[in-house]
ROLUM-948566 format. One record per atom (N, C-alpha, C): residue number from 1; chain; atom name; x negated, y negated, z negated. Coordinates in steps of 0.001 Angstrom, whole numbers. Each point is the difference from the previous one (the first is absolute). Last residue first. Example, Ala and Ser with C-alpha at 12.3 -4.5 7.8 and 13.67 -1.06 7.14 Angstrom:
! ROLUM-948566
atom num:2&cadena:A&atomo:N&c1:-12850&c2:2250&c3:-7080
atom num:2&cadena:A&atomo:CA&c1:-820&c2:-1190&c3:-60
atom num:2&cadena:A&atomo:C&c1:770&c2:-1090&c3:-730
atom num:1&cadena:A&atomo:N&c1:-290&c2:5720&c3:70
atom num:1&cadena:A&atomo:CA&c1:890&c2:-1190&c3:0
atom num:1&cadena:A&atomo:C&c1:-900&c2:-1200&c3:0
//
This chain:
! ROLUM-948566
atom num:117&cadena:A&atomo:N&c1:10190&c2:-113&c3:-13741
atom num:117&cadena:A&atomo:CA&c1:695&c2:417&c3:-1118
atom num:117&cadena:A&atomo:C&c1:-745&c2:1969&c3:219
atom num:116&cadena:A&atomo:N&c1:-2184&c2:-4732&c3:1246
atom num:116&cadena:A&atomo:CA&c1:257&c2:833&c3:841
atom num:116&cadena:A&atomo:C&c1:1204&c2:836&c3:-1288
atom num:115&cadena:A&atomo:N&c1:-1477&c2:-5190&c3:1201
atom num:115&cadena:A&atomo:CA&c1:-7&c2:1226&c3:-667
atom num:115&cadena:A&atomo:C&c1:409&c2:1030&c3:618
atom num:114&cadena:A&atomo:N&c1:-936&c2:-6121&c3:770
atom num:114&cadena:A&atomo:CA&c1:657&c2:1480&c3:489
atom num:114&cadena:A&atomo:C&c1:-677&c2:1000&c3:-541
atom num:113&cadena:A&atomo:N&c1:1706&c2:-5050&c3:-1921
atom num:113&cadena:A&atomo:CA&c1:-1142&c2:722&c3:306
atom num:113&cadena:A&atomo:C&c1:369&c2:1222&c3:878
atom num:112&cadena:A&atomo:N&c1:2858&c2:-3065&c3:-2217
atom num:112&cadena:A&atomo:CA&c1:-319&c2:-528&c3:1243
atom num:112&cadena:A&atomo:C&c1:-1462&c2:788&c3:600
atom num:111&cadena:A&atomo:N&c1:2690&c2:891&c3:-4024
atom num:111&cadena:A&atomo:CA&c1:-966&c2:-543&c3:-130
atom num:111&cadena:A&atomo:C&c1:-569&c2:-1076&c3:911
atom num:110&cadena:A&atomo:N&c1:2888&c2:3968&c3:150
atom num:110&cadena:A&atomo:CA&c1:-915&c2:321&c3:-205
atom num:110&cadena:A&atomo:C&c1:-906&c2:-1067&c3:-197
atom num:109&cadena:A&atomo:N&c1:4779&c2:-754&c3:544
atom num:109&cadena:A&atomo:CA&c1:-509&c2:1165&c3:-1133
atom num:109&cadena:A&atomo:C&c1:-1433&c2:444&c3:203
atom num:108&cadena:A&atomo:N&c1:1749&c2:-3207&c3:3258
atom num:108&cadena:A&atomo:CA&c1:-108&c2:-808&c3:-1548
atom num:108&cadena:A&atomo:C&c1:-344&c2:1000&c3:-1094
atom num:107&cadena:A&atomo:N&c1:-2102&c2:1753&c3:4724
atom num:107&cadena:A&atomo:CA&c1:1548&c2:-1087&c3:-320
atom num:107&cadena:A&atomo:C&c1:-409&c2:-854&c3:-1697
atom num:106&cadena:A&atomo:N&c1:-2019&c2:4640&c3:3603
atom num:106&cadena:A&atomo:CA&c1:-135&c2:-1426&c3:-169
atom num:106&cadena:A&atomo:C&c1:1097&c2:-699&c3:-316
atom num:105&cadena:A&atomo:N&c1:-1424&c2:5185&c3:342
atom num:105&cadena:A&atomo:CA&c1:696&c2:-356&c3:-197
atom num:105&cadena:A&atomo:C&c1:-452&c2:-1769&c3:-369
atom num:104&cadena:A&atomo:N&c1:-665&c2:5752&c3:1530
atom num:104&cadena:A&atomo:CA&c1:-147&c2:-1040&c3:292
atom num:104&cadena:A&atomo:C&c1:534&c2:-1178&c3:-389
atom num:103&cadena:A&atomo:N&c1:-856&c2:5308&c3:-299
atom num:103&cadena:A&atomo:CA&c1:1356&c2:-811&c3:174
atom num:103&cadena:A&atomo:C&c1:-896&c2:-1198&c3:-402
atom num:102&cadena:A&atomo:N&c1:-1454&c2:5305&c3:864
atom num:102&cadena:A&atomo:CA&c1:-238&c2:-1285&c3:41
atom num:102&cadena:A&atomo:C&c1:1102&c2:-575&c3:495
atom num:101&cadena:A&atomo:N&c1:-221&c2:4543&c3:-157
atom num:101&cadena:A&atomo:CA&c1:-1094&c2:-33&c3:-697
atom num:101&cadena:A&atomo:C&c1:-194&c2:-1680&c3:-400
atom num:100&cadena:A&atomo:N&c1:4358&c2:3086&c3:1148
atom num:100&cadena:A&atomo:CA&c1:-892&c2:-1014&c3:392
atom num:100&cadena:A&atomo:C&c1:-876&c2:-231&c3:-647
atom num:99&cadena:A&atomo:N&c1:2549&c2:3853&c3:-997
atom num:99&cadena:A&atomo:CA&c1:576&c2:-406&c3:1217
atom num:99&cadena:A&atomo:C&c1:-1104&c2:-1273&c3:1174
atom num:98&cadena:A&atomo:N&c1:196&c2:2763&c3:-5023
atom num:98&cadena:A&atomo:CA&c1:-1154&c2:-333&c3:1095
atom num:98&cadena:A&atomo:C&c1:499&c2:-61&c3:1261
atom num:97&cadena:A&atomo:N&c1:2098&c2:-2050&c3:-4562
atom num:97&cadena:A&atomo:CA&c1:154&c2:1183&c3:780
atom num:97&cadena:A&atomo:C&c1:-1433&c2:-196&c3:1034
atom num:96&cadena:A&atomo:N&c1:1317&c2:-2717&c3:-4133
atom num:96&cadena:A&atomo:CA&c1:235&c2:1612&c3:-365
atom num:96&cadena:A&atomo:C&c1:282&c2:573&c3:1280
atom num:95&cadena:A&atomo:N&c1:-1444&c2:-3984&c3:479
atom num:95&cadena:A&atomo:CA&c1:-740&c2:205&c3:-1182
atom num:95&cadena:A&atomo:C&c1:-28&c2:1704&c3:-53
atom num:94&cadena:A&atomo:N&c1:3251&c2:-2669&c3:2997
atom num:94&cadena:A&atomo:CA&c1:-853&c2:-172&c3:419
atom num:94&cadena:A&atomo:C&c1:-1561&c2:1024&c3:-1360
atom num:93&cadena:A&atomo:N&c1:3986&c2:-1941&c3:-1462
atom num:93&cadena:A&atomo:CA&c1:805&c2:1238&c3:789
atom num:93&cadena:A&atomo:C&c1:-1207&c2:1076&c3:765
atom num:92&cadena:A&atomo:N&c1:-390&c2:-4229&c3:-3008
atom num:92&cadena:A&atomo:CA&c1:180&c2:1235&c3:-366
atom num:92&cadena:A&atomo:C&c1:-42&c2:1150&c3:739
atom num:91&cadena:A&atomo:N&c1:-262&c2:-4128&c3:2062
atom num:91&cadena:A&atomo:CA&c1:-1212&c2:7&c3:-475
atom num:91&cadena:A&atomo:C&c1:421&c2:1381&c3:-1094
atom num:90&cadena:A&atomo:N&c1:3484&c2:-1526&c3:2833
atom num:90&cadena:A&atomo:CA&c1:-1248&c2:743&c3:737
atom num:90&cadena:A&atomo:C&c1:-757&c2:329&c3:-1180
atom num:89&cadena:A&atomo:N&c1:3200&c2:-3076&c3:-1905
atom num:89&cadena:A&atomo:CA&c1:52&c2:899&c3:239
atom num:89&cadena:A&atomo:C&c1:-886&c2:1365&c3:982
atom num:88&cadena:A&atomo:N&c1:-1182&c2:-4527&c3:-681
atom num:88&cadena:A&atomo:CA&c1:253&c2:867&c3:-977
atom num:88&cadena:A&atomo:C&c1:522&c2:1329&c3:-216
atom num:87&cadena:A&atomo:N&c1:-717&c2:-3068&c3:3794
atom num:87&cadena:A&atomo:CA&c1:-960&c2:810&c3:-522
atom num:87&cadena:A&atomo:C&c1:101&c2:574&c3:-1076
atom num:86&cadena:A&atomo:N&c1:3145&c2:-2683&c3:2669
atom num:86&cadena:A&atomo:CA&c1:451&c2:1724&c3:128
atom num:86&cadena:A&atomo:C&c1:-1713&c2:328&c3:-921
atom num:85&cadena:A&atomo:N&c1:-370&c2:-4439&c3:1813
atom num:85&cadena:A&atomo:CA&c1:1212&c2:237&c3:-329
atom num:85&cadena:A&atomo:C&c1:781&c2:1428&c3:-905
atom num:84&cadena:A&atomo:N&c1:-4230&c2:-2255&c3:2577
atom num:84&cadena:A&atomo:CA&c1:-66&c2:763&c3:-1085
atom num:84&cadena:A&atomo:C&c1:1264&c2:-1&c3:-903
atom num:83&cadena:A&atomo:N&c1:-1206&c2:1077&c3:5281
atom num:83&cadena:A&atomo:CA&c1:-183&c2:-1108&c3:-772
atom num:83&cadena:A&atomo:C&c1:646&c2:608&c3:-1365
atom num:82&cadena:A&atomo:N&c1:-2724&c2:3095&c3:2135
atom num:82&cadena:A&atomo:CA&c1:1144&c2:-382&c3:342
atom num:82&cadena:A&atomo:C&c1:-15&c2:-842&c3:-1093
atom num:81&cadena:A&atomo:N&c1:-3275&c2:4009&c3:2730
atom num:81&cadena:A&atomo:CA&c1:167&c2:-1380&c3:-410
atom num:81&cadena:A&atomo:C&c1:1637&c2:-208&c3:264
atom num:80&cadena:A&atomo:N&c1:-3373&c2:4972&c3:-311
atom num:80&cadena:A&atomo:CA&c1:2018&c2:-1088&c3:120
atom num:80&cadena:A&atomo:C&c1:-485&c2:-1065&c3:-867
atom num:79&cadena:A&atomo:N&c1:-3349&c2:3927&c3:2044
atom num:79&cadena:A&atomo:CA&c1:349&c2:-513&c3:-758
atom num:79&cadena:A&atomo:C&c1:1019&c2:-1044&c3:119
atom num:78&cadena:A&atomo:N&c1:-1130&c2:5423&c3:1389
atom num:78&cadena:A&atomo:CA&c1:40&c2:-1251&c3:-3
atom num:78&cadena:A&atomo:C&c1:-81&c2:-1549&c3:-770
atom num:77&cadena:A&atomo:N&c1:-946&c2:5210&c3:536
atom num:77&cadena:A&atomo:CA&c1:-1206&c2:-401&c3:700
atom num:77&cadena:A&atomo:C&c1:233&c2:-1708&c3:48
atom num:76&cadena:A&atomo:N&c1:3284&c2:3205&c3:-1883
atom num:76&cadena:A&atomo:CA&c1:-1174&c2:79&c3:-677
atom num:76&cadena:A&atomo:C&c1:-1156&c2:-591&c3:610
atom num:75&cadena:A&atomo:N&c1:4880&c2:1466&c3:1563
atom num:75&cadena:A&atomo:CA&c1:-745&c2:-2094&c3:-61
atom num:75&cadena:A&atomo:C&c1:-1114&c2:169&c3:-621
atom num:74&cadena:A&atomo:N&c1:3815&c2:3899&c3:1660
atom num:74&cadena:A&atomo:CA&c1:-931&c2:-475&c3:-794
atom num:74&cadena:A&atomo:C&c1:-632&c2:-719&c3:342
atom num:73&cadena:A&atomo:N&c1:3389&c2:1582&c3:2736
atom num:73&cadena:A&atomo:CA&c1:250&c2:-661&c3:-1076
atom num:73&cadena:A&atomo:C&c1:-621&c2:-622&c3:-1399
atom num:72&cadena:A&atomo:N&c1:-709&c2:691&c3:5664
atom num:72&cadena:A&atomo:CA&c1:437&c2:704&c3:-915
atom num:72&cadena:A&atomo:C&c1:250&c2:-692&c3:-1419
atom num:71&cadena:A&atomo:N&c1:-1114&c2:-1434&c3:4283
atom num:71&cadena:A&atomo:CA&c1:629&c2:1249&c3:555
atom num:71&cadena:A&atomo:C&c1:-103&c2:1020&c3:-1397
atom num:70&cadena:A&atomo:N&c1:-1511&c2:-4692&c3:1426
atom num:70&cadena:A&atomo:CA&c1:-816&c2:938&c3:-277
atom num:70&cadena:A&atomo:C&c1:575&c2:1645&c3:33
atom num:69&cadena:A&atomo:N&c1:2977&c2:-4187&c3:434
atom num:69&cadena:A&atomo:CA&c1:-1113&c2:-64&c3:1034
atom num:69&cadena:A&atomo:C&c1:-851&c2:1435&c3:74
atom num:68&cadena:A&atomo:N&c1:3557&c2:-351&c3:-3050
atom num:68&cadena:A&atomo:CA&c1:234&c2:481&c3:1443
atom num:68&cadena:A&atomo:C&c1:-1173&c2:271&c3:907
atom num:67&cadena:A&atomo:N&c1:-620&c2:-1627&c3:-4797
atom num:67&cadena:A&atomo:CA&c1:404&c2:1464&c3:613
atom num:67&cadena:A&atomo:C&c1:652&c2:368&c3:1092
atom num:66&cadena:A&atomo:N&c1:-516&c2:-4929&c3:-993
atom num:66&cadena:A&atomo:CA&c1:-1309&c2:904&c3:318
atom num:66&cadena:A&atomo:C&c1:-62&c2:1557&c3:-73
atom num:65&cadena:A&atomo:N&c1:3945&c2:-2229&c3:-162
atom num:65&cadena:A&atomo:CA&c1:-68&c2:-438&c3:1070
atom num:65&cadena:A&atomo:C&c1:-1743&c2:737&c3:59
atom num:64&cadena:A&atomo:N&c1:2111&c2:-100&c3:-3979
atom num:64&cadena:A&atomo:CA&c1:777&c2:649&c3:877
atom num:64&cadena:A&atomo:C&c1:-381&c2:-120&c3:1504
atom num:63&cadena:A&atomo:N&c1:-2051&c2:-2653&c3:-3703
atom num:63&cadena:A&atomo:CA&c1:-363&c2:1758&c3:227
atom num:63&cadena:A&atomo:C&c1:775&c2:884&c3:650
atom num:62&cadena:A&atomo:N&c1:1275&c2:-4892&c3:117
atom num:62&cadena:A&atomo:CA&c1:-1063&c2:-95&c3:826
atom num:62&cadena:A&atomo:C&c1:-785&c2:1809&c3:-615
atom num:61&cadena:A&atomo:N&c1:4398&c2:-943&c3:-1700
atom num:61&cadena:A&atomo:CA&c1:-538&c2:243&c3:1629
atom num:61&cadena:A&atomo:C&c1:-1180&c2:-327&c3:748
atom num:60&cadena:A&atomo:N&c1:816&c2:-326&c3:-4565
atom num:60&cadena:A&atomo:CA&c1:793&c2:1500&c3:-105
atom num:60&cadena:A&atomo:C&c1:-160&c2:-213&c3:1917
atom num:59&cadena:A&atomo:N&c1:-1443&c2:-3460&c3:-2322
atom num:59&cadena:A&atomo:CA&c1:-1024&c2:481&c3:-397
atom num:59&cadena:A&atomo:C&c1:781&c2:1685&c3:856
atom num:58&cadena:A&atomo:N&c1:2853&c2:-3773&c3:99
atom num:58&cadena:A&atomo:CA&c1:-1429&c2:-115&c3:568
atom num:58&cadena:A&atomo:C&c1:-1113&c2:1077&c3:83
atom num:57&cadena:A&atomo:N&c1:5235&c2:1025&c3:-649
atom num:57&cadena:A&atomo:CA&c1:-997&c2:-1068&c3:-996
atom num:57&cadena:A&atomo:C&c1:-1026&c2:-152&c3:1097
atom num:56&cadena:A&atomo:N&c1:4550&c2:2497&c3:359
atom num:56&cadena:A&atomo:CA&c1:-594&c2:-551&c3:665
atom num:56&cadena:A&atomo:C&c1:-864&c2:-1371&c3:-522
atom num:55&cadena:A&atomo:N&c1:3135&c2:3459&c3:-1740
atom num:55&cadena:A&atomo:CA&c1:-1479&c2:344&c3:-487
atom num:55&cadena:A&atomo:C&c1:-236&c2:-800&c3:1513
atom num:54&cadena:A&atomo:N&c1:4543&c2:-180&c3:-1093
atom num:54&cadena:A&atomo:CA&c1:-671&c2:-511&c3:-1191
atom num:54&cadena:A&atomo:C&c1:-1677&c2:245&c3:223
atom num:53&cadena:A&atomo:N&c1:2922&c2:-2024&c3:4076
atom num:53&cadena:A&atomo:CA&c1:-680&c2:1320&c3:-757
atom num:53&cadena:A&atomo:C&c1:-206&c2:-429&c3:-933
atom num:52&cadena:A&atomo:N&c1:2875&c2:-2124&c3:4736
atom num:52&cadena:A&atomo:CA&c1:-283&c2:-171&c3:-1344
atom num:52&cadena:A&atomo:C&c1:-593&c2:2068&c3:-643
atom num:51&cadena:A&atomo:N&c1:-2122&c2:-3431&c3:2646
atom num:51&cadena:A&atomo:CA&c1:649&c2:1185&c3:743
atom num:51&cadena:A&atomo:C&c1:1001&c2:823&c3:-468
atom num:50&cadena:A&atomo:N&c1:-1263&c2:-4556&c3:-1365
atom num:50&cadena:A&atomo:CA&c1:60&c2:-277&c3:890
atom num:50&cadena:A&atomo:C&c1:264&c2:1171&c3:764
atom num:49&cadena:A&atomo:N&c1:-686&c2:-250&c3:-4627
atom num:49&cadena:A&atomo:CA&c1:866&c2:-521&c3:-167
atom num:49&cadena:A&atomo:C&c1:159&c2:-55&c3:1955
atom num:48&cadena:A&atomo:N&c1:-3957&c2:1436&c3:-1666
atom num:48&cadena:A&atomo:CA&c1:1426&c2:1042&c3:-1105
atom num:48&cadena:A&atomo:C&c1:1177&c2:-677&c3:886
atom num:47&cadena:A&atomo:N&c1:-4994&c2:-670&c3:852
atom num:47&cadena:A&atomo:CA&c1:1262&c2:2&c3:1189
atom num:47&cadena:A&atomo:C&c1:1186&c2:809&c3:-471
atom num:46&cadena:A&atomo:N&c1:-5576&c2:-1999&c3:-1310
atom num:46&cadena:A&atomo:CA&c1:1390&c2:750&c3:-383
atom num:46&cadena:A&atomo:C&c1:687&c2:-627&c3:1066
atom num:45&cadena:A&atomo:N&c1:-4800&c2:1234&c3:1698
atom num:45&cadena:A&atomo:CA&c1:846&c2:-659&c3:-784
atom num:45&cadena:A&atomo:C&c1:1413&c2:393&c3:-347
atom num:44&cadena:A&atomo:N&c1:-4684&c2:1805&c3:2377
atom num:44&cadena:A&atomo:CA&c1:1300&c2:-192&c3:-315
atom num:44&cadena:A&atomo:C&c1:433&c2:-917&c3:-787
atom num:43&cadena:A&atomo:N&c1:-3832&c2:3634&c3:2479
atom num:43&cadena:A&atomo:CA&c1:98&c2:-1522&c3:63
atom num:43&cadena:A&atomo:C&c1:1929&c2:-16&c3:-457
atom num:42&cadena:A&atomo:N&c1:-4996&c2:3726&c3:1410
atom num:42&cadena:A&atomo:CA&c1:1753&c2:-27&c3:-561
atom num:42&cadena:A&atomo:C&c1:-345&c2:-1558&c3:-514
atom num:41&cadena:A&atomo:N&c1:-3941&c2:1754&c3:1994
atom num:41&cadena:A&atomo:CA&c1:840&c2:976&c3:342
atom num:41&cadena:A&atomo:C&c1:1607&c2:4&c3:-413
atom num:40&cadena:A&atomo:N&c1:-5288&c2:-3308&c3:660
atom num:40&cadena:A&atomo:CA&c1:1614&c2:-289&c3:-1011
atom num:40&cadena:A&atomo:C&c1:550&c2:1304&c3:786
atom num:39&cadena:A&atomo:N&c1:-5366&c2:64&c3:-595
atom num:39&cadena:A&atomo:CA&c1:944&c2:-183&c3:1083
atom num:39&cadena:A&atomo:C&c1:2067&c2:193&c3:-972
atom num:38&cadena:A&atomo:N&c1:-5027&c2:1041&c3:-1670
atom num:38&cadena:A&atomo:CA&c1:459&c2:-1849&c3:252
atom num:38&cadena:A&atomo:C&c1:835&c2:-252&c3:954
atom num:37&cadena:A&atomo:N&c1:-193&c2:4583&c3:-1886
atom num:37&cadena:A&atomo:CA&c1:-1792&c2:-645&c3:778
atom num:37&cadena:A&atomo:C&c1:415&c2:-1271&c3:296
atom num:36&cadena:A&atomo:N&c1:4484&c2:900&c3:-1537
atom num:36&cadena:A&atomo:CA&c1:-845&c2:1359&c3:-387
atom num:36&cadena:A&atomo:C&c1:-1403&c2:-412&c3:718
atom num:35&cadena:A&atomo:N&c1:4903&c2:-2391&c3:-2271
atom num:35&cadena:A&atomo:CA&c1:-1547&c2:-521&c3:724
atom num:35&cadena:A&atomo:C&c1:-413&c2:1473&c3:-103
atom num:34&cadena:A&atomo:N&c1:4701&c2:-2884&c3:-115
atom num:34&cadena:A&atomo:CA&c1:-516&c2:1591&c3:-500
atom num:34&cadena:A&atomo:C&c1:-1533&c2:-289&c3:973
atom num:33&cadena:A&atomo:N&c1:3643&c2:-3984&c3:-2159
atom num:33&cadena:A&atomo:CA&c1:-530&c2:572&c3:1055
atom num:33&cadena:A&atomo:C&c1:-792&c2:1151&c3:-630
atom num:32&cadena:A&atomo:N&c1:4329&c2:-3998&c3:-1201
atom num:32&cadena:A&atomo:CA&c1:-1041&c2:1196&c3:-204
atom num:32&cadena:A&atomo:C&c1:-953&c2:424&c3:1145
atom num:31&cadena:A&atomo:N&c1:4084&c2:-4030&c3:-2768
atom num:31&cadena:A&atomo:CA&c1:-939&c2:455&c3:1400
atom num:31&cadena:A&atomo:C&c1:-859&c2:1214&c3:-935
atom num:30&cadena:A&atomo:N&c1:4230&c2:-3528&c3:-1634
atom num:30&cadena:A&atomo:CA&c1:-738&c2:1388&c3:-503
atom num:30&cadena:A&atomo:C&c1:-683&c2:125&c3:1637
atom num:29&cadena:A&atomo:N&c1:3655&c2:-3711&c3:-1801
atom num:29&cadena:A&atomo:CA&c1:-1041&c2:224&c3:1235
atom num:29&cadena:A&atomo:C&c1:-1207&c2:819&c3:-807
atom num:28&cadena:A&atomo:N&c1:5563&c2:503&c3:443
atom num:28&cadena:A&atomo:CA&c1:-738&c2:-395&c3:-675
atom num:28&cadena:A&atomo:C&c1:-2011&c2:-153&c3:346
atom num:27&cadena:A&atomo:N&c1:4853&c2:-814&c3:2991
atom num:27&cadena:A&atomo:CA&c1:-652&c2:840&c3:-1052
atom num:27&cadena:A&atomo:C&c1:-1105&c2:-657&c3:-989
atom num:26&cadena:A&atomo:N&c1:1434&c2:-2098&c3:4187
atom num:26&cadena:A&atomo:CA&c1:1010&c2:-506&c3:-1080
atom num:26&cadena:A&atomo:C&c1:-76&c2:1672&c3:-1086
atom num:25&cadena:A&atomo:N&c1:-2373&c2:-1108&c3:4253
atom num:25&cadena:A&atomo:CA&c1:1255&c2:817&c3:-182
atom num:25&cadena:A&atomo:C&c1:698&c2:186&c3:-925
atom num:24&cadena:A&atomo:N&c1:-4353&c2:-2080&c3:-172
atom num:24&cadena:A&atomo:CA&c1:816&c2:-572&c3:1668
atom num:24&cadena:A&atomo:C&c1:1405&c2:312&c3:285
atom num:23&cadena:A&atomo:N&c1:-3113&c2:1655&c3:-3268
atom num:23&cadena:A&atomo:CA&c1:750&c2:-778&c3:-839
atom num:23&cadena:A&atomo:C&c1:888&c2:-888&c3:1098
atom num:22&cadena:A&atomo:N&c1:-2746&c2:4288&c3:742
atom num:22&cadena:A&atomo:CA&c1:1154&c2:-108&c3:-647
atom num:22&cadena:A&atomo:C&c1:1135&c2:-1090&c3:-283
atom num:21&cadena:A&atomo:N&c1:-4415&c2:-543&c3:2431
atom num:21&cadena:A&atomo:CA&c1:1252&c2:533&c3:919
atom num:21&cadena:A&atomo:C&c1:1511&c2:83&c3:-655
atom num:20&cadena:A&atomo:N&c1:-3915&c2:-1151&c3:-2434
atom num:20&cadena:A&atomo:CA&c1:268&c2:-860&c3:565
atom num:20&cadena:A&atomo:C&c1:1545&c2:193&c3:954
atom num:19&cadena:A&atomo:N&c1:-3144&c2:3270&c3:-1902
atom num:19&cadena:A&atomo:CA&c1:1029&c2:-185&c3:-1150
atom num:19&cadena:A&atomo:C&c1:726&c2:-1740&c3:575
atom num:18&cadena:A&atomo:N&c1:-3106&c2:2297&c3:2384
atom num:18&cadena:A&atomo:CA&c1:1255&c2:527&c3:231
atom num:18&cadena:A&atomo:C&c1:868&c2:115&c3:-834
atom num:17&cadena:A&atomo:N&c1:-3998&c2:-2321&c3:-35
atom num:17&cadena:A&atomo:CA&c1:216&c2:-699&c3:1182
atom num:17&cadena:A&atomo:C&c1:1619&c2:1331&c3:149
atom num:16&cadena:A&atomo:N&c1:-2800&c2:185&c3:-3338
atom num:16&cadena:A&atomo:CA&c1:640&c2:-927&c3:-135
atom num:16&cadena:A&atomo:C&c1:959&c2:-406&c3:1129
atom num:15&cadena:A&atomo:N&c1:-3067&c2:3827&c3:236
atom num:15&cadena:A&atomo:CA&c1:1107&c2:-12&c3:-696
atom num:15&cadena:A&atomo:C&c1:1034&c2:-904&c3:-296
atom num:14&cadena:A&atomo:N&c1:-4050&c2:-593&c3:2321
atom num:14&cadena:A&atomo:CA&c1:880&c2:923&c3:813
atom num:14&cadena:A&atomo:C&c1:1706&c2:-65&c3:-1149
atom num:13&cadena:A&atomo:N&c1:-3766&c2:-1722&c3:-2370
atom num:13&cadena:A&atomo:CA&c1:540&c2:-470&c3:1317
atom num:13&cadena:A&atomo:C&c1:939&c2:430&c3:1027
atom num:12&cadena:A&atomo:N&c1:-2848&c2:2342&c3:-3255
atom num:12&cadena:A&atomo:CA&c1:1200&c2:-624&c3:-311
atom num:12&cadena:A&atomo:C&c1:846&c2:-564&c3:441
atom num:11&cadena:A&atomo:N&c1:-3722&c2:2021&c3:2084
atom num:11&cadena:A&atomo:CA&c1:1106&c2:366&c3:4
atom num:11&cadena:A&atomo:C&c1:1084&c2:17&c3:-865
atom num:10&cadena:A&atomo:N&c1:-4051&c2:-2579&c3:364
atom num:10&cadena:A&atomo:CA&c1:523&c2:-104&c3:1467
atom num:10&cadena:A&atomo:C&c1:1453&c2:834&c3:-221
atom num:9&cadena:A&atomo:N&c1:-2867&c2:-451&c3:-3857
atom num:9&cadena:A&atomo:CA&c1:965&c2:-1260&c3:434
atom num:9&cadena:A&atomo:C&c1:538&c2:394&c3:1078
atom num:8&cadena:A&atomo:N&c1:-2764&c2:3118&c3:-969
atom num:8&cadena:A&atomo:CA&c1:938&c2:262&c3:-409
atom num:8&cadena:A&atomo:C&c1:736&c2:-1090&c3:-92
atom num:7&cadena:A&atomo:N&c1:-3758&c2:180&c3:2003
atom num:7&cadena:A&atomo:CA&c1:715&c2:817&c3:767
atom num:7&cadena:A&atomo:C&c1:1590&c2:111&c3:-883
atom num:6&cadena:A&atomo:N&c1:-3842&c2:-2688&c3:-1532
atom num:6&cadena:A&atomo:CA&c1:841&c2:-702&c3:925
atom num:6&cadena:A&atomo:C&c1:863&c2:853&c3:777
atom num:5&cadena:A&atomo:N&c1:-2313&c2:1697&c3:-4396
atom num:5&cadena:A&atomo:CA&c1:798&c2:-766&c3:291
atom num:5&cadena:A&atomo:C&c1:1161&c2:-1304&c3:894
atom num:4&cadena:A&atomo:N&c1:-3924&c2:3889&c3:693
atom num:4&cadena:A&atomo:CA&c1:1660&c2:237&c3:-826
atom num:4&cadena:A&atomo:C&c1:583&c2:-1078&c3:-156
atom num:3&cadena:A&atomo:N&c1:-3457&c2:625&c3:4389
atom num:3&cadena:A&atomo:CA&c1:61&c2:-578&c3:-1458
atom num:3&cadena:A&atomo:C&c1:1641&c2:399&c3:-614
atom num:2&cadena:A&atomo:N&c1:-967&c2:3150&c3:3380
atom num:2&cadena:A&atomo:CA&c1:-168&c2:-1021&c3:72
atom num:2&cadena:A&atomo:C&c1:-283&c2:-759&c3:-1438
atom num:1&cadena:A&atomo:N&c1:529&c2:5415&c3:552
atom num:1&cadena:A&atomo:CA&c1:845&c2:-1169&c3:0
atom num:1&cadena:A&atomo:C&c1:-892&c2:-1234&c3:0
//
């Protein structure tokens, strides 16, 4: 990986930029992205209210969308940036499983700093 910390602004970014989309659509503005070798494989935002779904979160389609890409359901190779809306929750959920090795996270809860949970 490139320098860590500018690779990982870049794909906060991404994120923001689809927690942006959310808020275009009068949702809530949550963005995500699925990173495996620095390449984004899943991308989302919430869209509860626009397709209407209870599990249409950000975080729930941009890994829905990277288990398509990759063609399966384990992410162990990935890591999920997403604005830091939903981190609390992830940040448990995320802990107790080896689903994702890395969650990502820039905002007011971390300080304004970026961490890895």
């Amino acid at each position: 990986m490139a320098d860590a910390p500018v690779v990982h602004e870049f794909f906060m970014r991404e994120a923001l930029q689809e927690a942006h989309l959310a808020l275009q659509s009068a949702e809530v503005p949550v963005g995500a992205v699925v990173v495996v070798d620095d390449i984004i494989v899943g991308r989302g935002h919430n869209q509860r209210q626009t397709l209407p779904d209870p599990t249409a979160h950000a975080e729930m389609l941009a890994l829905r969308q990277a288990a398509q890409y990759l063609g399966q359901w384990q992410l162990t190779a990935a890591t999920l940036y997403i604005t830091p809306t939903l981190y609390y929750v992830l940040r448990r959920g995320s802990a107790e499983s080896d689903t994702l090795p890395g969650l990502w996270v820039h905002g007011p809860e971390s300080g304004g700093v970026w961490f890895a949970v």
